[in-house]
BALOBA-1460 file (C-alpha; in Angstrom, 3 decimals):
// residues 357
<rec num="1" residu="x" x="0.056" y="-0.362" z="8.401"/>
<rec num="2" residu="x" x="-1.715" y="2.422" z="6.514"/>
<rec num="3" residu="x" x="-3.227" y="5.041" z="8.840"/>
<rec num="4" residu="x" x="-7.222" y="6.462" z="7.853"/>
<rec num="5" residu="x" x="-5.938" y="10.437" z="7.087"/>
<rec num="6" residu="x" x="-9.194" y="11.442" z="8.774"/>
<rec num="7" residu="x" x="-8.986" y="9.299" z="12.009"/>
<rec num="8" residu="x" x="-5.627" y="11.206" z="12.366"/>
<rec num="9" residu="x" x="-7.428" y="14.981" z="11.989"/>
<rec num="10" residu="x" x="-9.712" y="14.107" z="14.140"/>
<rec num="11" residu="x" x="-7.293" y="12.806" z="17.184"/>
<rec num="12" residu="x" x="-4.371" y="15.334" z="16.778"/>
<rec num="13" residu="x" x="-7.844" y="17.742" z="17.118"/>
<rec num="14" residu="x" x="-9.035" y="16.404" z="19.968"/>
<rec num="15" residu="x" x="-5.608" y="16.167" z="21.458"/>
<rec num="16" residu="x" x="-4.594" y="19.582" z="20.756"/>
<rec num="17" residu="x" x="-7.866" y="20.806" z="22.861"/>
<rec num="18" residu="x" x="-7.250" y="19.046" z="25.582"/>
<rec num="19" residu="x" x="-4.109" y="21.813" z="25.720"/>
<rec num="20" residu="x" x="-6.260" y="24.347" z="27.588"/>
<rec num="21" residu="x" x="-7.387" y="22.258" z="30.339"/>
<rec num="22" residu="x" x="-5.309" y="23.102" z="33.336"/>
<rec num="23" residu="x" x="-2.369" y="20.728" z="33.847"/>
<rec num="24" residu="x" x="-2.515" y="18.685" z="36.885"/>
<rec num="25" residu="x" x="0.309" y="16.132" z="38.387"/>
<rec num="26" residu="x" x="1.069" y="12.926" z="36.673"/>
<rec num="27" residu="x" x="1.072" y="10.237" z="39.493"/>
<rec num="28" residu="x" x="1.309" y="7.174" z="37.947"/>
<rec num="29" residu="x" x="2.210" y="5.233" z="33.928"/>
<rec num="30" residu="x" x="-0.056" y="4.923" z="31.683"/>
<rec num="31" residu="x" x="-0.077" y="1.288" z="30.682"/>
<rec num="32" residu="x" x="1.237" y="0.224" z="33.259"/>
<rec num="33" residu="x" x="1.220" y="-3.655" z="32.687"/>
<rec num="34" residu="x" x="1.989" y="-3.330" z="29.683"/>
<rec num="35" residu="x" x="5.523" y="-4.912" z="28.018"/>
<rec num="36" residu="x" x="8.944" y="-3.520" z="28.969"/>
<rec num="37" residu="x" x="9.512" y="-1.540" z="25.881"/>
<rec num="38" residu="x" x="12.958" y="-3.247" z="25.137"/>
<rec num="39" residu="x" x="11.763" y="-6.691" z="25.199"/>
<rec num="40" residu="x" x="8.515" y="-5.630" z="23.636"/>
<rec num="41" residu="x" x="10.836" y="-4.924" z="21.070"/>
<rec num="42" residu="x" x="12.957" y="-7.746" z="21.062"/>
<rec num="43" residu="x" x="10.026" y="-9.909" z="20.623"/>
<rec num="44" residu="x" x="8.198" y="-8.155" z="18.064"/>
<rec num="45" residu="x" x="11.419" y="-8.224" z="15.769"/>
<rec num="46" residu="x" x="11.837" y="-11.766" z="16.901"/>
<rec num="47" residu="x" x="8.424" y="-12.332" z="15.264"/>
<rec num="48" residu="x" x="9.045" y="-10.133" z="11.743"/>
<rec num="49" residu="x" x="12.097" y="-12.341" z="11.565"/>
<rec num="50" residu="x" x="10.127" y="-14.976" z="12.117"/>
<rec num="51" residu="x" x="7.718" y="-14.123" z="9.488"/>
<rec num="52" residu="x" x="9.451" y="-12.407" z="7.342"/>
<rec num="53" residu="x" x="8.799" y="-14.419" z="4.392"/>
<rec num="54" residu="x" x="5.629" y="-16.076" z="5.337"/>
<rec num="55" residu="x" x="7.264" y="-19.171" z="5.380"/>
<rec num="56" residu="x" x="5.705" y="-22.605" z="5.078"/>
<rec num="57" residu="x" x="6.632" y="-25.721" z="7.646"/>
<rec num="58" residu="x" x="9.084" y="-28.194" z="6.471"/>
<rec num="59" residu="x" x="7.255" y="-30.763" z="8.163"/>
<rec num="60" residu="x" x="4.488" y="-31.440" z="10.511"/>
<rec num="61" residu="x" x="6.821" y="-30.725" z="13.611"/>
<rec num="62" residu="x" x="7.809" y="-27.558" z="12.154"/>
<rec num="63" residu="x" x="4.093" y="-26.773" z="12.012"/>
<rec num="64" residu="x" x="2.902" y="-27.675" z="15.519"/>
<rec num="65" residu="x" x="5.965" y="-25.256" z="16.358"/>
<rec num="66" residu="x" x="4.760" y="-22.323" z="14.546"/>
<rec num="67" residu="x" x="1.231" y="-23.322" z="15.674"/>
<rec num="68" residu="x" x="2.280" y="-22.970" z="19.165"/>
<rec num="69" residu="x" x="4.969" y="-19.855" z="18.659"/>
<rec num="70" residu="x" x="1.572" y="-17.867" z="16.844"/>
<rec num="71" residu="x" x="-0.452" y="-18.576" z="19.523"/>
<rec num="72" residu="x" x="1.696" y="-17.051" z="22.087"/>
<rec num="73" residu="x" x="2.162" y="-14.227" z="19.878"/>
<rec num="74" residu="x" x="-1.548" y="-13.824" z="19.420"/>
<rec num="75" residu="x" x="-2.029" y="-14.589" z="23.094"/>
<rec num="76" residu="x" x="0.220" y="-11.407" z="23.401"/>
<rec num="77" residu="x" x="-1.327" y="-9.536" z="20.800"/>
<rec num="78" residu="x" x="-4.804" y="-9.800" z="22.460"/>
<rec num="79" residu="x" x="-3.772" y="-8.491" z="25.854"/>
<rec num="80" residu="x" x="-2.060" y="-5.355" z="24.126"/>
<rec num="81" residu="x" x="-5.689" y="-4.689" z="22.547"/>
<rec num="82" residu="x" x="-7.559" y="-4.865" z="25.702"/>
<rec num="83" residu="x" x="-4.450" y="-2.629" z="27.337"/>
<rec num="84" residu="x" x="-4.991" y="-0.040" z="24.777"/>
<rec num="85" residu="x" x="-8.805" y="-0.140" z="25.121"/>
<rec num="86" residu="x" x="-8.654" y="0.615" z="29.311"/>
<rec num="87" residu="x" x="-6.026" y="2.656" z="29.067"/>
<rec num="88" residu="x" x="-6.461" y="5.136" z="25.945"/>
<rec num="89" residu="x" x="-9.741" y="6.985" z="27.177"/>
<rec num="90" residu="x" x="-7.679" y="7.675" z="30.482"/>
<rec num="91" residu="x" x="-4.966" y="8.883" z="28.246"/>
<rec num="92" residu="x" x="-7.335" y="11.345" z="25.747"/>
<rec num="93" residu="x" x="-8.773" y="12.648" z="29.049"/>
<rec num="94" residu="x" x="-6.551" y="12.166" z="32.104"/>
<rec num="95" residu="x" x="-3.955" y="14.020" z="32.957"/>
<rec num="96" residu="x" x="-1.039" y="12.134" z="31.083"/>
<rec num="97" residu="x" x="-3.284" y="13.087" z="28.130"/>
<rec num="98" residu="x" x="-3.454" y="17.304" z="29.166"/>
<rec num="99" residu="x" x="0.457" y="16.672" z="29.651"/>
<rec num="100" residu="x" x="1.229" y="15.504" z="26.214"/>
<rec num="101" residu="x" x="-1.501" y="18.512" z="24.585"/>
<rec num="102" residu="x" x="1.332" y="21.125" z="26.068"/>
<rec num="103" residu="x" x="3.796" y="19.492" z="23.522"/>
<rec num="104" residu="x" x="2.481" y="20.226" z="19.689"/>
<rec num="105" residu="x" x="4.902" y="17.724" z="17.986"/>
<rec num="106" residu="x" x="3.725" y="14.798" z="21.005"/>
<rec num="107" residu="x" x="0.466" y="15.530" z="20.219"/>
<rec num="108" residu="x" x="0.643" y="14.878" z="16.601"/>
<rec num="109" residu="x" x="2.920" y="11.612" z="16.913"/>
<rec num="110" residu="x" x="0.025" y="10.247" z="19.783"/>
<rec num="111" residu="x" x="-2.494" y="11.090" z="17.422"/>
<rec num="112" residu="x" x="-0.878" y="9.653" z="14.869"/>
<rec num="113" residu="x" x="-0.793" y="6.335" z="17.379"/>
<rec num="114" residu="x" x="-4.301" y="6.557" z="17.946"/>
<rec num="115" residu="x" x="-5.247" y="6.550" z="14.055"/>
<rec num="116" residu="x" x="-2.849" y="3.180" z="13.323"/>
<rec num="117" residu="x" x="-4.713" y="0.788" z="11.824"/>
<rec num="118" residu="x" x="-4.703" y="-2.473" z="14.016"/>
<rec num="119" residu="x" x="-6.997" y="-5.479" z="14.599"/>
<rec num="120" residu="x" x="-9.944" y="-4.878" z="16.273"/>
<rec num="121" residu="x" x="-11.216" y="-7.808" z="18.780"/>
<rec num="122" residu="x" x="-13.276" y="-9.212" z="16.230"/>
<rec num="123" residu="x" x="-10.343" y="-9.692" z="13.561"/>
<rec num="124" residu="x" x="-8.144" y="-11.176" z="16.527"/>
<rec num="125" residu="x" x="-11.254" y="-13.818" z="17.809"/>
<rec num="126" residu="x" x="-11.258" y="-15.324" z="13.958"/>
<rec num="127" residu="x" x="-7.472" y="-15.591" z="13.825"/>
<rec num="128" residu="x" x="-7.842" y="-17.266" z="17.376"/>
<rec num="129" residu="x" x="-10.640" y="-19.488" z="15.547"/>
<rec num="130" residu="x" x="-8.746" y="-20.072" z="12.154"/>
<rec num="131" residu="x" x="-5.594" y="-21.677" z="14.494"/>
<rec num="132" residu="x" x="-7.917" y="-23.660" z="16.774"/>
<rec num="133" residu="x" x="-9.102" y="-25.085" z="13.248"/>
<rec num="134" residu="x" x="-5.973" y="-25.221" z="12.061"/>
<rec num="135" residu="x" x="-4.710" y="-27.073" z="14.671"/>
<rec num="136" residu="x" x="-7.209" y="-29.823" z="14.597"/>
<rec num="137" residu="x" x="-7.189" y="-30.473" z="11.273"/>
<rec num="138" residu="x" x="-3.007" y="-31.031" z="11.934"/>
<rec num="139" residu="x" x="-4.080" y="-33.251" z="14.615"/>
<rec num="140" residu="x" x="-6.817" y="-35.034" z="12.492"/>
<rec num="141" residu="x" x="-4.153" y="-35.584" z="9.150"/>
<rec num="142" residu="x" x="-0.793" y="-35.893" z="10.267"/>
<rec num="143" residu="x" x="-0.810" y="-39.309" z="12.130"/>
<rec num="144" residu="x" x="-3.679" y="-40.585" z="10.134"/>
<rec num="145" residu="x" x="-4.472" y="-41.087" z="5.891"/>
<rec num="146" residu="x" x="-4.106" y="-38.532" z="4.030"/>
<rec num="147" residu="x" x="-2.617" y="-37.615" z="1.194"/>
<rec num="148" residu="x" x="1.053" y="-36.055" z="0.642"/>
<rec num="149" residu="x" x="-0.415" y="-32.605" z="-1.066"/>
<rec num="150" residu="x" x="-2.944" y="-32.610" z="1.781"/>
<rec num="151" residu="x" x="-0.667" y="-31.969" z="3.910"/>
<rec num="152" residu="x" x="1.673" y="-30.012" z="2.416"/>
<rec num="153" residu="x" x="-0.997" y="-27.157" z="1.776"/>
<rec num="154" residu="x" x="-2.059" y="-27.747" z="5.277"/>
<rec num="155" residu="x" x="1.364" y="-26.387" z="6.382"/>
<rec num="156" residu="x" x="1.381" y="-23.796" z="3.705"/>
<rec num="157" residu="x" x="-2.171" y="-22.570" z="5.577"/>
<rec num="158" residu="x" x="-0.306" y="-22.866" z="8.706"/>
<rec num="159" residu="x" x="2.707" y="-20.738" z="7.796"/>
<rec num="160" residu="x" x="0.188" y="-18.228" z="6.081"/>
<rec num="161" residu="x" x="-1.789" y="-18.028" z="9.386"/>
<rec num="162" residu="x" x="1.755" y="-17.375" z="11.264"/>
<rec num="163" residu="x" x="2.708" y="-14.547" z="9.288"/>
<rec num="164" residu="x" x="-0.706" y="-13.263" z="9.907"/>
<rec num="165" residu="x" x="-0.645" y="-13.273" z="13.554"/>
<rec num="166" residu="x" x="2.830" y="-12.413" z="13.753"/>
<rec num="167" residu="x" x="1.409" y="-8.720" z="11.565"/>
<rec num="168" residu="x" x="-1.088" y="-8.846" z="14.006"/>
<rec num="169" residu="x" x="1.203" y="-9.103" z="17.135"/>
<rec num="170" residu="x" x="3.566" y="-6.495" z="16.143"/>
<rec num="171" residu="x" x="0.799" y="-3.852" z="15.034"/>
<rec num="172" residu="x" x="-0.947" y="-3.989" z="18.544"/>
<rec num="173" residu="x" x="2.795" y="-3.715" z="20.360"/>
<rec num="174" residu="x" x="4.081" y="-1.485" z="18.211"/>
<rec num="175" residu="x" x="0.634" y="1.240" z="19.288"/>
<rec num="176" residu="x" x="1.182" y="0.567" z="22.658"/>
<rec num="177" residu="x" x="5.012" y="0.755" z="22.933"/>
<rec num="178" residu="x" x="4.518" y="4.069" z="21.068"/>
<rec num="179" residu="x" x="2.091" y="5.553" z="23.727"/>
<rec num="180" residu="x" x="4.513" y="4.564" z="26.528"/>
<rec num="181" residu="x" x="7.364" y="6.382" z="24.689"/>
<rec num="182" residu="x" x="5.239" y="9.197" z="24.167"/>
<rec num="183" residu="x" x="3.536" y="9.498" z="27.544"/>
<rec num="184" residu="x" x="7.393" y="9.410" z="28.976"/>
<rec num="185" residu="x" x="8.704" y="12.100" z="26.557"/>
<rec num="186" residu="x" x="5.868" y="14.230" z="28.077"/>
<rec num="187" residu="x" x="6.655" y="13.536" z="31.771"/>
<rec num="188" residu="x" x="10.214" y="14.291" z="31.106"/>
<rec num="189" residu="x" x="9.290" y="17.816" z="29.623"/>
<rec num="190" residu="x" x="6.733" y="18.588" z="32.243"/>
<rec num="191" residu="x" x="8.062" y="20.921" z="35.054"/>
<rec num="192" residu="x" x="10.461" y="19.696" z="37.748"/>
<rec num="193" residu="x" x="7.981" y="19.662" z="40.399"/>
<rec num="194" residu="x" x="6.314" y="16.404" z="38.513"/>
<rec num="195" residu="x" x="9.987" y="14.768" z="38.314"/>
<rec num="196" residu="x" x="11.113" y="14.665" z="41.923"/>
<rec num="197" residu="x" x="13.411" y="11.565" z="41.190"/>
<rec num="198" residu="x" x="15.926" y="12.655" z="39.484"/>
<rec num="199" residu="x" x="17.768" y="11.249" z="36.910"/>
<rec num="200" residu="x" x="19.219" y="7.268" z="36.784"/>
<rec num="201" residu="x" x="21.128" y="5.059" z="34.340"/>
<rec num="202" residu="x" x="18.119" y="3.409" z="34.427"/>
<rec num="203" residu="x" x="16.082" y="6.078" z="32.996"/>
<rec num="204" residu="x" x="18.827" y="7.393" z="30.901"/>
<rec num="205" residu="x" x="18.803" y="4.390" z="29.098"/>
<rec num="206" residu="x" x="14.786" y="4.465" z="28.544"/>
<rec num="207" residu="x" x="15.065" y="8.058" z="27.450"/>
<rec num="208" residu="x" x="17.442" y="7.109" z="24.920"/>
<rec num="209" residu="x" x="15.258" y="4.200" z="23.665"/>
<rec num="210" residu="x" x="11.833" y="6.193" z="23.484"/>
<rec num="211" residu="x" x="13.588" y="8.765" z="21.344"/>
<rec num="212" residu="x" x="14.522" y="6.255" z="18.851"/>
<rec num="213" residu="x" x="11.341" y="5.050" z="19.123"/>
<rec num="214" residu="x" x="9.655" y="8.629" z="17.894"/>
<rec num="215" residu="x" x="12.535" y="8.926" z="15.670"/>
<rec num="216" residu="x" x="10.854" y="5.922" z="13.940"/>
<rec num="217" residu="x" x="7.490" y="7.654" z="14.080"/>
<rec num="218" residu="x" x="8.858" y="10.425" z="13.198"/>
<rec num="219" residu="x" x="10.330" y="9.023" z="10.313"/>
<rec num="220" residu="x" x="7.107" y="6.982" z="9.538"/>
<rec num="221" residu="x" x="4.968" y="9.967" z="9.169"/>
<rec num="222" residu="x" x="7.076" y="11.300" z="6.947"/>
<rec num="223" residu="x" x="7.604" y="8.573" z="4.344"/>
<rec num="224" residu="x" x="2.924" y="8.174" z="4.865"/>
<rec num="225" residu="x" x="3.044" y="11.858" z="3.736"/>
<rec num="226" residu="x" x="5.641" y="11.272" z="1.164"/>
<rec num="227" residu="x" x="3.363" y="8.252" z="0.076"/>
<rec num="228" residu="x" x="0.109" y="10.190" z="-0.494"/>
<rec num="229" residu="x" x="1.189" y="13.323" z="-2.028"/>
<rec num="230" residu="x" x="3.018" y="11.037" z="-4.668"/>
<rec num="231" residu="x" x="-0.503" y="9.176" z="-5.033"/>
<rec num="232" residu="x" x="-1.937" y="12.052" z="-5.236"/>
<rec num="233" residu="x" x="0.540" y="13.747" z="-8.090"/>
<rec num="234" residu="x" x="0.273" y="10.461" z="-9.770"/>
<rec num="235" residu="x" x="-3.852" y="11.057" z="-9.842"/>
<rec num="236" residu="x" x="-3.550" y="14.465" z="-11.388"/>
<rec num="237" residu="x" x="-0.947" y="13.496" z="-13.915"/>
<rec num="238" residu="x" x="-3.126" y="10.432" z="-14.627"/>
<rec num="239" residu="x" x="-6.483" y="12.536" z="-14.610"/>
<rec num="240" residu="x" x="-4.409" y="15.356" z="-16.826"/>
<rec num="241" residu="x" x="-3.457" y="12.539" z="-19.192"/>
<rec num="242" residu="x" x="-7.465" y="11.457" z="-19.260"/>
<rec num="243" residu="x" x="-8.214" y="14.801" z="-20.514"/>
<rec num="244" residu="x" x="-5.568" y="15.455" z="-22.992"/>
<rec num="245" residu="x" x="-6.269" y="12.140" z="-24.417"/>
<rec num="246" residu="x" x="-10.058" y="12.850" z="-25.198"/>
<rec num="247" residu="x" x="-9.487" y="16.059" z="-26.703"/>
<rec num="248" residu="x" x="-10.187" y="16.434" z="-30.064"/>
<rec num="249" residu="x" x="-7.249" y="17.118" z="-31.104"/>
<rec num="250" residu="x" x="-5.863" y="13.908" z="-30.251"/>
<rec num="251" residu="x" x="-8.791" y="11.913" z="-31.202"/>
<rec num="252" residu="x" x="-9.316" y="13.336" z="-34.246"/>
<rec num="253" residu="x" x="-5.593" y="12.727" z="-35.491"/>
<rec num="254" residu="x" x="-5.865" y="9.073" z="-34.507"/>
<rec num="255" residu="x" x="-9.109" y="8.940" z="-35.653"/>
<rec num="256" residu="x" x="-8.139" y="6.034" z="-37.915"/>
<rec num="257" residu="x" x="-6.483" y="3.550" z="-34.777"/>
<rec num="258" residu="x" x="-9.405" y="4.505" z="-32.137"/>
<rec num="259" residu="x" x="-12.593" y="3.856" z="-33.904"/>
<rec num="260" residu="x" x="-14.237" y="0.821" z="-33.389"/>
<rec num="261" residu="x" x="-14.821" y="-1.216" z="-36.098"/>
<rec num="262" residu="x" x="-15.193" y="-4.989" z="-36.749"/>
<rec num="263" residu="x" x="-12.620" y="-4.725" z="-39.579"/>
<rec num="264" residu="x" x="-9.417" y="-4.675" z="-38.528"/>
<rec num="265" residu="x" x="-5.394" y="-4.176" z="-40.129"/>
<rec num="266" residu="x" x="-3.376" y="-6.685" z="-39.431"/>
<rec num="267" residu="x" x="-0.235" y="-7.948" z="-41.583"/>
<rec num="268" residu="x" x="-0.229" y="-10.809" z="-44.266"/>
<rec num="269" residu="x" x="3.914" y="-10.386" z="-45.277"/>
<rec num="270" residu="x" x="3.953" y="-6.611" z="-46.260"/>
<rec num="271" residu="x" x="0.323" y="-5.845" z="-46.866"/>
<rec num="272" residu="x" x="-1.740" y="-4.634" z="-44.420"/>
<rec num="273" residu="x" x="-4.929" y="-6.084" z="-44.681"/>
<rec num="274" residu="x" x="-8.066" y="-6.650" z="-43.232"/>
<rec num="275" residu="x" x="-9.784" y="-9.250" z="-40.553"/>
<rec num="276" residu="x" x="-13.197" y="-9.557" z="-39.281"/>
<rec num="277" residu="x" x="-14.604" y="-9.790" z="-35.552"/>
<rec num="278" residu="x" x="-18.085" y="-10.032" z="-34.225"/>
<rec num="279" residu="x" x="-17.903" y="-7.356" z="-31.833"/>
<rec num="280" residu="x" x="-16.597" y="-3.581" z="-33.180"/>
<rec num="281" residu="x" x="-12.855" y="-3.409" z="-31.673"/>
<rec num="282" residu="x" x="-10.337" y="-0.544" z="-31.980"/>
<rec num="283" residu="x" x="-6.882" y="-0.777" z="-33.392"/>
<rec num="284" residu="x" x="-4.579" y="-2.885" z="-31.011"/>
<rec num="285" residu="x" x="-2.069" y="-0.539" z="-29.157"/>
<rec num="286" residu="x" x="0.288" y="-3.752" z="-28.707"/>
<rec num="287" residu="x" x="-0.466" y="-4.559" z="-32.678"/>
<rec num="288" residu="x" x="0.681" y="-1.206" z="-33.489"/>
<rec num="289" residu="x" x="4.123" y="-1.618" z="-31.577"/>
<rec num="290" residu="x" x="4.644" y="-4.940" z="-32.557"/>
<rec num="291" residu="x" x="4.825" y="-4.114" z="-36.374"/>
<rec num="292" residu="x" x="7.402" y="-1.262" z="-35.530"/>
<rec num="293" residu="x" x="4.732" y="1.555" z="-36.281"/>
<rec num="294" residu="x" x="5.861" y="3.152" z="-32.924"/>
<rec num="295" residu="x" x="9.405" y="3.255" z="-33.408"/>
<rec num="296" residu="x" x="10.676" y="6.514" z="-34.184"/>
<rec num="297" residu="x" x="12.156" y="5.896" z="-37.492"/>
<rec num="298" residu="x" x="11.140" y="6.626" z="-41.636"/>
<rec num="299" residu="x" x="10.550" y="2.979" z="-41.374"/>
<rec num="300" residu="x" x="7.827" y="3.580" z="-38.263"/>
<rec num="301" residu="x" x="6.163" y="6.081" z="-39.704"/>
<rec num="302" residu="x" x="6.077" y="4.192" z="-43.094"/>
<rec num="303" residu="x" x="4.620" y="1.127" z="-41.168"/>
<rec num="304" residu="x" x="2.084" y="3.883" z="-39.494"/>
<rec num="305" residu="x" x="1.143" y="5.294" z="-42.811"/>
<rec num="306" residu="x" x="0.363" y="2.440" z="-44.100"/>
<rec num="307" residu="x" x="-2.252" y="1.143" z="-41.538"/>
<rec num="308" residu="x" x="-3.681" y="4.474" z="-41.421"/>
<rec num="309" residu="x" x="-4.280" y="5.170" z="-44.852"/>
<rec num="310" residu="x" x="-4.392" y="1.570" z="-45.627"/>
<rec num="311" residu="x" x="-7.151" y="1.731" z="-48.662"/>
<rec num="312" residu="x" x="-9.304" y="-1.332" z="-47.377"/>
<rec num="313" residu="x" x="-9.546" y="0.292" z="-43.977"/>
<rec num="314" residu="x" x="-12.904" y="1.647" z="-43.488"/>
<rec num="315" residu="x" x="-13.763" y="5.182" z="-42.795"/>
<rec num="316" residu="x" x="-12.120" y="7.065" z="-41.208"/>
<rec num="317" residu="x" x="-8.787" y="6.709" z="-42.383"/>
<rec num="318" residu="x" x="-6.164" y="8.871" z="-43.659"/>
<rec num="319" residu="x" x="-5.676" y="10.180" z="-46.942"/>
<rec num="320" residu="x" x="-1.960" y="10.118" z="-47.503"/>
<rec num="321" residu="x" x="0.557" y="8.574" z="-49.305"/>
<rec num="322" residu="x" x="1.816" y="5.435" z="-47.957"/>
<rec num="323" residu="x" x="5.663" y="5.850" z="-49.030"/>
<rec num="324" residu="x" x="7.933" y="8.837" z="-47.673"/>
<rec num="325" residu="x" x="8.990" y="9.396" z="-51.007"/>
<rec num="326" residu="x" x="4.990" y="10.372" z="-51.559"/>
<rec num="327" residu="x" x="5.660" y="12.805" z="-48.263"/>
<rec num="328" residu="x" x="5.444" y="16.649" z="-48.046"/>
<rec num="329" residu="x" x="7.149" y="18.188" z="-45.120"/>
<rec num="330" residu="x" x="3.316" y="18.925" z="-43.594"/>
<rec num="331" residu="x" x="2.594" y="14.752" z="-44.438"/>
<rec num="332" residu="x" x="6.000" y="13.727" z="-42.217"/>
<rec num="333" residu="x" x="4.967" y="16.476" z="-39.542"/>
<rec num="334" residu="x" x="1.812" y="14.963" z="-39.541"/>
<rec num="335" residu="x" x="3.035" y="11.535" z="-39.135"/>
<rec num="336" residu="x" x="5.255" y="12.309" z="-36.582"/>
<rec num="337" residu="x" x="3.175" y="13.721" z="-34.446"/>
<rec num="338" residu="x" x="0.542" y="11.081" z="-34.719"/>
<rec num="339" residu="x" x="2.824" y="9.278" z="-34.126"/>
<rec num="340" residu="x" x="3.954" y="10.672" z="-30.880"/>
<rec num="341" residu="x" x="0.361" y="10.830" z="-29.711"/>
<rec num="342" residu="x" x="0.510" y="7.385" z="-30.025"/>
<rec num="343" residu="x" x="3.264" y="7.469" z="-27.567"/>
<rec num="344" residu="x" x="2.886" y="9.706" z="-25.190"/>
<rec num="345" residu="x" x="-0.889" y="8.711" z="-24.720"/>
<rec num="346" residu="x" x="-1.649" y="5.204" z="-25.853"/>
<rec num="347" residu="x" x="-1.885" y="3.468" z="-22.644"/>
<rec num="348" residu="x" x="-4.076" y="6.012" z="-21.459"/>
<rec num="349" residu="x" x="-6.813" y="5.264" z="-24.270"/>
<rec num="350" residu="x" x="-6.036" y="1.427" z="-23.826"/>
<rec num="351" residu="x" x="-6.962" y="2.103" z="-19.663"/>
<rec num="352" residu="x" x="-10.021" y="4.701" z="-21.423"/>
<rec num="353" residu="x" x="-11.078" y="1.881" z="-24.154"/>
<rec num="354" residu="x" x="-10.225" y="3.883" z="-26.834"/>
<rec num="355" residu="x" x="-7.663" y="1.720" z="-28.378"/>
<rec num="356" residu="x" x="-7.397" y="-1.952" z="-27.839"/>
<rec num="357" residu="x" x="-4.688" y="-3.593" z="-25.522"/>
């Protein structure tokens, strides 16, 4: 799930001023009744295997199976949402909350918790709607008339409404099995005096599980950051592209293959020649490639040439000789880099409506 960039500001902000409150003892788990984390586990992978393909019943019994298996997962998913909703204002406030603002890394993976996208109790009520309906119209065709194709897209809706729930099931575990790890990493680093237990197998073992568990996060943050600044390198190379395109440098040297005009070259054997449309259309970029006037060859920038500087084009067109043995070394130069242009940023007027697809 894609986290909102701004949600996370604004809770690793508030998390990292709850650092100078003064740090009180920790007497008790935050969520509490919520799943042991390595079942938790166990069942939300159970589910994503489940799911994994979003995959349709075989048959009707297949589909009162997955029927049933969502609802427990959705059953499941609910209670996690109204966990998280008593117990996260405790834990931006309370004093598991102060704990984890001492830590500057915990802080930034709980806030990073806190700004998961999940589905709210709304989203959740019409997926608990959608499989009530779901399951009565089973009920209502599967014994009764119906058609074969009925049915089978009734148990294609069925498997699609599985996979959702199952997305659903493991988002909401997957926040709050995070927050446990978390608020246990913190109580671990907090002074002795807040550990009087000691250490067990049995909390050995659960310290090695929650740091797998923000080794994930860890690793999840990363590969979200890696994500956006890539988008965002592919918007300036795009928007850098947008620019160079409409210069006039470029335009004016294609001038010929981005004017609109309801004339247009095509081929009829080897002439170029000319058809009309109703509206006013620029050169085809696909066209262009099609007839080889792309390919970086004498024969592409012959076939480029001749479109060009074809003499039934209308204005504007070029004013060159069609046939390289008509070429100076400025009319090749030329050629090739129109040529290139063409290249380098035809897709970018197709996406711009310069030239046509």
């Amino acid at each position: 799930m894609i986290y909102s960039a701004t949600r996370f500001l604004w809770a690793l902000g508030f998390l990292m001023l709850m650092a100078v409150v003064t740090l009180p003892s920790i007497d008790r788990w935050i969520f509490s009744d919520a799943p042991d984390p390595a079942a938790a586990q166990q069942q939300t992978a159970q589910s994503a295997t489940d799911d994994g393909t979003s995959r349709t019943p075989a048959t009707t019994a297949d589909a009162r199976r997955q029927l049933d298996e969502a609802d427990q997962n959705l059953a499941e998913a609910i209670r996690l949402s109204e966990v998280w909703k008593r117990e996260s204002a405790p834990l931006e406030s309370g004093p598991a909350g102060q704990t984890i603002a001492q830590n500057e890394e915990l802080s930034a993976l709980m806030a990073h918790v806190f700004a998961a996208e999940r589905p709210t109790a709304d989203e959740l009520s019409t997926l608990r709607q959608q499989g009530d309906e779901l399951r009565q119209q089973l009920a209502d065709h599967a014994d009764g008339p119906g058609s074969a194709t009925l049915l089978a897209e009734l148990r294609q809706a069925i498997g699609a409404w599985h996979a959702d729930v199952s997305e659903a099931h493991e988002s909401w575990n997957r926040v709050v099995h995070e927050a446990q790890a978390i608020v246990r990493e913190s109580q671990r680093s907090a002074p002795d005096e807040q550990n009087p237990d000691g250490e067990t197998l049995a909390k050995s073992m659960q310290a090695s599980r929650d740091g797998q568990t923000l080794e994930q996060m860890r690793k999840d943050i990363q590969r979200e950051q890696e994500r956006v600044e890539t988008e965002q390198a592919e918007k300036e190379r795009q928007a850098k592209l947008e620019l160079e395109a409409q210069s006039p440098e470029v335009l004016g040297a294609l001038a010929p293959f981005v004017t609109p005009r309801t004339a247009h070259p095509q081929m009829s054997g080897a002439s170029v020649v000319m058809r009309k449309t109703f509206e006013e259309q620029p050169v085809s970029l696909a066209w262009l490639k099609q007839i080889g006037a792309l390919d970086p060859s004498v024969d592409g920038l012959k076939m480029l040439a001749r479109v060009g500087a074809a003499r039934k084009l209308p204005e504007p067109r070029w004013t060159i000789p069609t046939q390289p043995n008509g070429w100076t070394p400025e009319t090749e130069a030329f050629l090739k880099d129109a040529q290139q242009k063409l290249r380098d940023y035809g897709p970018t007027l197709v996406g711009l409506g310069k030239l046509s697809p």
